[in-house]
C-alpha positions as CSV (number, residue, x, y, z in Angstrom):
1,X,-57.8,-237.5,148.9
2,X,-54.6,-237.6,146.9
3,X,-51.4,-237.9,148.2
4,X,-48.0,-237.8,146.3
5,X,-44.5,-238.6,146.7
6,X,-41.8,-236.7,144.9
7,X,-37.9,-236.8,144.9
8,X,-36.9,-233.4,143.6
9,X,-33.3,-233.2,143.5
10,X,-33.3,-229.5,145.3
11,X,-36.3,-228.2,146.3
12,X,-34.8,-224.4,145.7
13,X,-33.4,-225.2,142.3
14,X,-36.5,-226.9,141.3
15,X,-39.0,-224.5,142.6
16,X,-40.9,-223.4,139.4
17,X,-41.1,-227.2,138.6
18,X,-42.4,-227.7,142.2
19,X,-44.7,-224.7,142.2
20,X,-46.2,-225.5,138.9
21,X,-46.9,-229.4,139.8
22,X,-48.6,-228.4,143.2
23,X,-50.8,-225.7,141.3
24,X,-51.9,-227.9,138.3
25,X,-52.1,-231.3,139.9
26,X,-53.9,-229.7,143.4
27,X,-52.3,-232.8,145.8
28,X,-53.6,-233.0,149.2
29,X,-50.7,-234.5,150.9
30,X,-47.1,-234.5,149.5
31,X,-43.8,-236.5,150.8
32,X,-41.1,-234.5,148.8
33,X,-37.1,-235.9,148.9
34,X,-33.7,-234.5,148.5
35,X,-34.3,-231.3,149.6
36,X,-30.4,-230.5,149.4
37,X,-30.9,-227.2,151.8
38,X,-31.0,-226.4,155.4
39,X,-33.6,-226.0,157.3
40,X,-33.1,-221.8,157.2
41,X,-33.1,-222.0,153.7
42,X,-36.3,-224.2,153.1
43,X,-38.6,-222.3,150.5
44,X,-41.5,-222.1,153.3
45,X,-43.0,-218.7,151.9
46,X,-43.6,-219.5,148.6
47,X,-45.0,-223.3,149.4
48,X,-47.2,-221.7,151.8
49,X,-47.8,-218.8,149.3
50,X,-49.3,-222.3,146.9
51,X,-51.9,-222.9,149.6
52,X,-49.6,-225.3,151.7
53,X,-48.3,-225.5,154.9
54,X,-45.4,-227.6,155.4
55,X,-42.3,-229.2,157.8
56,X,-39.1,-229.8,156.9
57,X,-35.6,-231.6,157.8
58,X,-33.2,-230.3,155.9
59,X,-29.2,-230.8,155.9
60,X,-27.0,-228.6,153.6
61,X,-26.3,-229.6,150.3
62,X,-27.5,-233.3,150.8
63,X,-30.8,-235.4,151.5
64,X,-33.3,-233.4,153.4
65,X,-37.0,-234.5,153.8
66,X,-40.5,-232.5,153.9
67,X,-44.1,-233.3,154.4
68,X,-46.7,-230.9,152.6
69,X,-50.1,-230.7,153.4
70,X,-53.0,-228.1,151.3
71,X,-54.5,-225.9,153.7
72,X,-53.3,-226.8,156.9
73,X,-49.9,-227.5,158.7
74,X,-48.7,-231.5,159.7
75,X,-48.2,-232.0,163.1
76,X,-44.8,-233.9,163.5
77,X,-44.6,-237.1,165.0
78,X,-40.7,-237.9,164.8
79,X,-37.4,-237.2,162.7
80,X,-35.0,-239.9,162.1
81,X,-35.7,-243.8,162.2
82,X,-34.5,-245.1,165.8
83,X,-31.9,-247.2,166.5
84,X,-28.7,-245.0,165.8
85,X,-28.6,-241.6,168.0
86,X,-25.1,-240.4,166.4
87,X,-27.0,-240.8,162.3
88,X,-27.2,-236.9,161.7
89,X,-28.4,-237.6,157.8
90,X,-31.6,-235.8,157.4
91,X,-33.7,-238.9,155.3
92,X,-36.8,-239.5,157.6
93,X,-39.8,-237.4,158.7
94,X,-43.4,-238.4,159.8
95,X,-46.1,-236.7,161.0
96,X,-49.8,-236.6,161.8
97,X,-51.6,-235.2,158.9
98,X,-55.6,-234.8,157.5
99,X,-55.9,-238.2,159.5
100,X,-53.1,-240.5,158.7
101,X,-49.7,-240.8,159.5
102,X,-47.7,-240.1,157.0
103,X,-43.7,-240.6,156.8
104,X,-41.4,-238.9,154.3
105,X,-38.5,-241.2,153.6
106,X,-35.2,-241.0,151.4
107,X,-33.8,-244.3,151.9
108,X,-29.7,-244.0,151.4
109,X,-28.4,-244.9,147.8
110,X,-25.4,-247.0,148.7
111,X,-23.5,-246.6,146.1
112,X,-20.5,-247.9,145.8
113,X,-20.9,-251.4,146.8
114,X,-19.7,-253.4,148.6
115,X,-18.1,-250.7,150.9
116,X,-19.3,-248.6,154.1
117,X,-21.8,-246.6,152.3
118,X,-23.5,-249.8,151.2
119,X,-23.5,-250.8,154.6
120,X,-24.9,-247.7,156.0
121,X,-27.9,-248.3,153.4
122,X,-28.3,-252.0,154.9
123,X,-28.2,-250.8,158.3
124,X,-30.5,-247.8,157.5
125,X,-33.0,-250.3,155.8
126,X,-32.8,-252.5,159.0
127,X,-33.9,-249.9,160.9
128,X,-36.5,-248.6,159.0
129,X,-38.1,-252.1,158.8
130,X,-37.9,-252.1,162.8
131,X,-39.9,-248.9,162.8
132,X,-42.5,-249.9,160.2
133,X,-43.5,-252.6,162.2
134,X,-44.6,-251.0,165.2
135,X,-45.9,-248.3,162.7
136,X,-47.6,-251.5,161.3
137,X,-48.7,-252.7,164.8
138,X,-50.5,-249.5,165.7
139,X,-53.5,-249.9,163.8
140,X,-53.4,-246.4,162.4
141,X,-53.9,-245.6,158.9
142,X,-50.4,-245.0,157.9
143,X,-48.6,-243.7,154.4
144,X,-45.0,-244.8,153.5
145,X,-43.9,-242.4,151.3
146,X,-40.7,-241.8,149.3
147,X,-37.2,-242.8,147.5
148,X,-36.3,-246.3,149.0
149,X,-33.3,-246.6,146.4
150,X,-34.9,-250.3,145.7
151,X,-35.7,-251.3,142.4
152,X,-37.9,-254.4,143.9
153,X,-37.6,-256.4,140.5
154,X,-36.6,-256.9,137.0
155,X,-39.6,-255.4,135.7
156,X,-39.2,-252.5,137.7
157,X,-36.3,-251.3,135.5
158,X,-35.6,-251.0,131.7
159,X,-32.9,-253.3,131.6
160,X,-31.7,-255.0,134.6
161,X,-28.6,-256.3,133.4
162,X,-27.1,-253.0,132.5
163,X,-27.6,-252.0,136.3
164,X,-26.5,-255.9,138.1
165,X,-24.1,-254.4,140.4
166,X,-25.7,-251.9,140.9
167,X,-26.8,-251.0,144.8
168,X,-30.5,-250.3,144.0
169,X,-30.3,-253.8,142.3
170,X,-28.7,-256.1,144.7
171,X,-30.1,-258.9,146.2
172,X,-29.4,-257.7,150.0
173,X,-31.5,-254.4,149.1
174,X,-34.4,-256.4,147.3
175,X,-34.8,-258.8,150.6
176,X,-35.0,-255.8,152.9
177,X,-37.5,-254.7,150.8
178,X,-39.6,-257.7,151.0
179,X,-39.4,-258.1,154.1
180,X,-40.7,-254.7,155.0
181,X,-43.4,-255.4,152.4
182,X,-44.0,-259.0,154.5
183,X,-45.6,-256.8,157.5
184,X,-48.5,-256.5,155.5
185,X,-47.6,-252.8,153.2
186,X,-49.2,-252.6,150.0
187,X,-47.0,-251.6,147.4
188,X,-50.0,-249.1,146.0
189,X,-48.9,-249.0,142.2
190,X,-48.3,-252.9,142.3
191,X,-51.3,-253.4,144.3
192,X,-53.2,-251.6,141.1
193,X,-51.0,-252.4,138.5
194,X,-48.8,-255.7,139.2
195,X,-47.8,-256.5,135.5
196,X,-47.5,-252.7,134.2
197,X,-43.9,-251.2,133.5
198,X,-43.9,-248.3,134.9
199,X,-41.1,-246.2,135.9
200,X,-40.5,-242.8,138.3
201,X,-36.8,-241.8,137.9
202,X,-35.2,-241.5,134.5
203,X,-31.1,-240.7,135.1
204,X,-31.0,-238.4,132.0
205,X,-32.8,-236.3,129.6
206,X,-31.6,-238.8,126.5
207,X,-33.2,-241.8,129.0
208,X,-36.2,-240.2,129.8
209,X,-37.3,-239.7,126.2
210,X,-36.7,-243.3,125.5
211,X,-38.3,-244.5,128.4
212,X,-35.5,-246.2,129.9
213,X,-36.4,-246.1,133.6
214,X,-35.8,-247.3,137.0
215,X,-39.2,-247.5,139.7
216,X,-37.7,-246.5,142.9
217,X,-40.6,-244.3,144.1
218,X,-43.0,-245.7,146.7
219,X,-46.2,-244.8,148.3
220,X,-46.5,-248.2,150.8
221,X,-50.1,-248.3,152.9
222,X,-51.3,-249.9,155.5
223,X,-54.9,-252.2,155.4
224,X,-56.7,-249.3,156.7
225,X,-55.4,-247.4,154.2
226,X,-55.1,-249.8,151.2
227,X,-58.8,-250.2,151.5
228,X,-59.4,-247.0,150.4
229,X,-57.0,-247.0,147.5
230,X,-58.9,-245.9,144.3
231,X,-55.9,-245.0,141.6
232,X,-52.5,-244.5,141.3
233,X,-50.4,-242.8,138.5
234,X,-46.9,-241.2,138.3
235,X,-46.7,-237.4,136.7
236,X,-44.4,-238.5,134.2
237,X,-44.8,-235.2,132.1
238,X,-43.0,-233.4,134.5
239,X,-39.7,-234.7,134.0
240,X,-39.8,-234.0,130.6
241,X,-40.1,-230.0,131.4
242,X,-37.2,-226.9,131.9
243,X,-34.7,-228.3,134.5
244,X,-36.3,-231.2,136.0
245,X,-36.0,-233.2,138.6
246,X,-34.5,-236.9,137.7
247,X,-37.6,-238.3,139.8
248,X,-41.1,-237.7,138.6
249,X,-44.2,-237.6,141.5
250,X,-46.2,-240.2,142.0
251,X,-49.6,-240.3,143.6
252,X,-52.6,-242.4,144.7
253,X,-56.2,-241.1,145.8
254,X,-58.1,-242.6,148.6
255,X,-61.5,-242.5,149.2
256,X,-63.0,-240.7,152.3
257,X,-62.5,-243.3,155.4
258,X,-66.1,-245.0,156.7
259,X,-67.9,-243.9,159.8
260,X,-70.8,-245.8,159.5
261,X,-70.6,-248.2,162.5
262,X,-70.5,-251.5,162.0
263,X,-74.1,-253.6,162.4
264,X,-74.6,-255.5,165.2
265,X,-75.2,-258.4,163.7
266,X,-71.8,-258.4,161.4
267,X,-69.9,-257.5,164.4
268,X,-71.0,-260.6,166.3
269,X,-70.6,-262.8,163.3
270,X,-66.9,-261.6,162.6
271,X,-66.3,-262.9,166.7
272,X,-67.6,-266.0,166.2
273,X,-65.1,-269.1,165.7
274,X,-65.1,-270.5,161.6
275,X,-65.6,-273.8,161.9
276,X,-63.4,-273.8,158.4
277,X,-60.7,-271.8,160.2
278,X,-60.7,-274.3,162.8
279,X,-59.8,-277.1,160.9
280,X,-57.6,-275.7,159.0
């Protein structure tokens, strides 16, 4: 199974880019971001026209989330993170979807900082957090997928101090990443590739061909999901194509989950006390 994440800055301007990824790259899942359009005006047709059914929460001109899913339609679970009835920004979607949950998420920018739009990103990111956990809690296999606006470290970006101040980079935004992470997420490209620069969003054409870029794309799993976790790659060729978006997908593919039951005998052995444990 392959799932993707991908921040497409318009998801009507960027159509053909859109269109052409799904049909040559065949995902089976997709988390797509900034869909800058309203909900009437969501390309449905011609996505379910590419062999996918999909839902969407849109908001005119800004944000805007949307879960794809090949062959069949998600089942949604929620919009919005909890915690703030009056938030109206469309940046959070999850639903139920080939067996996981999977959440959609375009975590706010903040930009400037400090000010009230930093703030909001704080606040946004607390909340999130408080929803992950009991996400977390569940059990289920679940898929965090999107923009978090994070650049988690130095070696997530081309040149850190260029960028100190920043909101992606500041030390309030890092920490609320880390601490979401501390629940137990794998960060999937980490997990696969901790000491490998790679990058997802590029803020020009001149960057992009000098590979000065920014990681701020995120597919975050839960154990039941992480075990499964085979590979994980970011579609870099597609930003450098006709009017792309700034972001480039990125993916993972998960094996199949297990229903072989569990022996007997291994069942009974993982109850018993560890003596090792014990003394620990």
């Amino acid at each position: 199974m392959k799932i993707a994440t991908y921040n497409v800055n318009g998801v009507n301007g960027r159509l053909p880019r859109l269109l052409e990824w799904l049909s040559e790259t065949t995902p089976d899942i997709v988390c797509l971001q900034e869909l800058k359009t309203d909900d009437s005006k969501f390309p449905a047709r011609a996505i379910e026209d590419a062999g996918y059914g999909a839902i969407w929460h849109g908001q005119r001109s800004h944000h805007g989330v949307a879960i794809l899913a090949k062959g069949e339609t998600p089942t949604e679970i929620r919009r919005g993170v909890p915690g703030d009835a009056d938030d109206k920004q469309s940046r959070y979607l999850e639903a139920d979807v080939k067996g996981l949950v999977v959440a959609s998420i375009y975590l706010p920018n903040g930009n400037p900082q400090p000010g009230p739009k930093f703030d909001y990103k704080l606040a946004w990111f607390e909340r999130l957090i408080g929803h992950a956990e009991a996400l977390h809690e569940s059990g289920r296999p679940v898929v965090l997928g999107g923009d978090l606006n994070v650049v988690p470290t130095d070696a997530d970006i081309y040149n850190a101090w260029a960028w100190r101040w920043d909101a992606v980079m500041q030390p309030e935004s890092r920490e609320a990443y880390r601490r979401l992470l501390a629940q137990g997420w794998t960060d999937s490209t980490r997990h696969l590739h901790p000491d490998e620069r790679i990058y997802t969003f590029w803020v020009n054409a001149e960057s992009f061909n000098r590979n000065a870029g920014f990681r701020m794309d995120f597919l975050l799993l839960s154990p039941a999901v992480t075990s499964r976790l085979t590979a994980v790659g970011v579609d870099k060729e597609f930003r450098g194509r006709e009017r792309p978006s700034d972001h480039a997908p990125t993916w993972i593919t998960l094996t199949e989950p297990s229903t072989e039951p569990r022996p007997a005998a291994a069942s009974k052995r993982a109850n018993e006390p560890n003596p090792k444990r014990s003394r620990a």
